[in-house]
ZAMARGU-4260 file (C-alpha; in steps of 0.2 Angstrom, whole numbers, plus 5000, padded with zeros to 4 digits):
<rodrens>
0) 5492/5398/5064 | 5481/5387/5073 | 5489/5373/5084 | 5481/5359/5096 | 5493/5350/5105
5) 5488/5335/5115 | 5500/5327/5129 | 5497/5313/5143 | 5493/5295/5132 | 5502/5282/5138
10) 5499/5264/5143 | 5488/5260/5158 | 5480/5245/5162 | 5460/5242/5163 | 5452/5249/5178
15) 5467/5265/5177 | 5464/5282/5172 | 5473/5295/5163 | 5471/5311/5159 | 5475/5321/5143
20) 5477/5339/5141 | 5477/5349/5123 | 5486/5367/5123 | 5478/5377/5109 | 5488/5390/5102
25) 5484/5405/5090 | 5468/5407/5092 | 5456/5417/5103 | 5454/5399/5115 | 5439/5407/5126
30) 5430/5412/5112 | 5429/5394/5105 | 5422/5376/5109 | 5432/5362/5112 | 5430/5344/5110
35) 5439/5327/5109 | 5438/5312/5097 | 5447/5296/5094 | 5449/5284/5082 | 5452/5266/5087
40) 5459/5252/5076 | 5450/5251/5061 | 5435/5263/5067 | 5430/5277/5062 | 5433/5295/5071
45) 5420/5296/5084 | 5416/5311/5095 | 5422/5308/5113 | 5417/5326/5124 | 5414/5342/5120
50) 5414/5360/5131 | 5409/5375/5127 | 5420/5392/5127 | 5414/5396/5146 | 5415/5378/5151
55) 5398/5378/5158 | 5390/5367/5145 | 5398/5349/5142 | 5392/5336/5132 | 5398/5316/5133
60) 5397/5301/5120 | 5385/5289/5127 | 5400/5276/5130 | 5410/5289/5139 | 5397/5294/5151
65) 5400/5294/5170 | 5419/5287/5165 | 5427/5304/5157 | 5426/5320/5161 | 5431/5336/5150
70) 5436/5353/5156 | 5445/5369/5152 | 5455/5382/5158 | 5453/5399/5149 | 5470/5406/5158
75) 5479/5395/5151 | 5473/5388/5134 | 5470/5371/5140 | 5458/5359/5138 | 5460/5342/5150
80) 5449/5327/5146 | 5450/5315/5164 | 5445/5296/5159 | 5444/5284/5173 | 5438/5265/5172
85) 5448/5263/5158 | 5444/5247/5146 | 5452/5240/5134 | 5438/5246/5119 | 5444/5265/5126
90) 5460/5261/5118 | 5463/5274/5104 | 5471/5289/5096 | 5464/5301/5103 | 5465/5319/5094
95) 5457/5337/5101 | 5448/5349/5089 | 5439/5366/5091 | 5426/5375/5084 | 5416/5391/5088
100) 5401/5384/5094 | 5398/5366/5103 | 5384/5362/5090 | 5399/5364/5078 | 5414/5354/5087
105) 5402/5339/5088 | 5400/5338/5069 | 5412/5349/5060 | 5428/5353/5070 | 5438/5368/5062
110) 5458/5364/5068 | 5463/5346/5075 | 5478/5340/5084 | 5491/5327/5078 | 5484/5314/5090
115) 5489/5306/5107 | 5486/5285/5108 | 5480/5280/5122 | 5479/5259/5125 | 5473/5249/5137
120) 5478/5234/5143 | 5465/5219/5149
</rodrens>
């Protein structure tokens, strides 16, 4: 079956960085999207970043923009999400999902993870 694993959430102060990484497993991972959400304290599940199979299209939640950055590595089944210039509103769980098309990870992701919090202190 289908399972997203996500590692590297943790504590970091404002300002910090951190940088997540989901292994995919049971799937054909270059054939599908990937994305990332999170869903803070009494928030709703928001999207976060999305990348397509080949990597080459990416696409970023206004209040993320210039701060995190998505990638993936095919070889490996791994999708990474880099976030710098924490703040404190970053603070989260934050889950992977995939889909087979980017349009679709955006809206309707087919498999999550279990989730990986991420807080930040001010």
């Amino acid at each position: 079956q289908v399972q997203l694993v996500e590692s590297g959430g943790g504590l970091v102060q404002a300002g910090g960085s951190l940088r997540l990484s989901c292994a995919a497993s049971g799937l054909s991972f270059n054939s599908y999207a990937m994305g990332w959400f999170r869903q803070g304290p009494g928030k709703e599940r928001e999207f976060v970043a999305g990348v397509s199979w080949s990597g080459r299209i990416t696409y970023y939640a206004d209040s993320v923009k210039g701060r995190f950055t998505i990638s993936r590595d095919n070889a490996k089944n791994t999708v990474l999400l880099q976030m710098n210039s924490l703040e404190p509103e970053d603070s989260a769980v934050y889950y992977c999902a995939t889909a087979q098309s980017i349009a679709a990870v955006r809206t309707t992701p087919e498999y999550w993870g279990q989730g990986t919090q991420v807080t930040v202190s001010s």
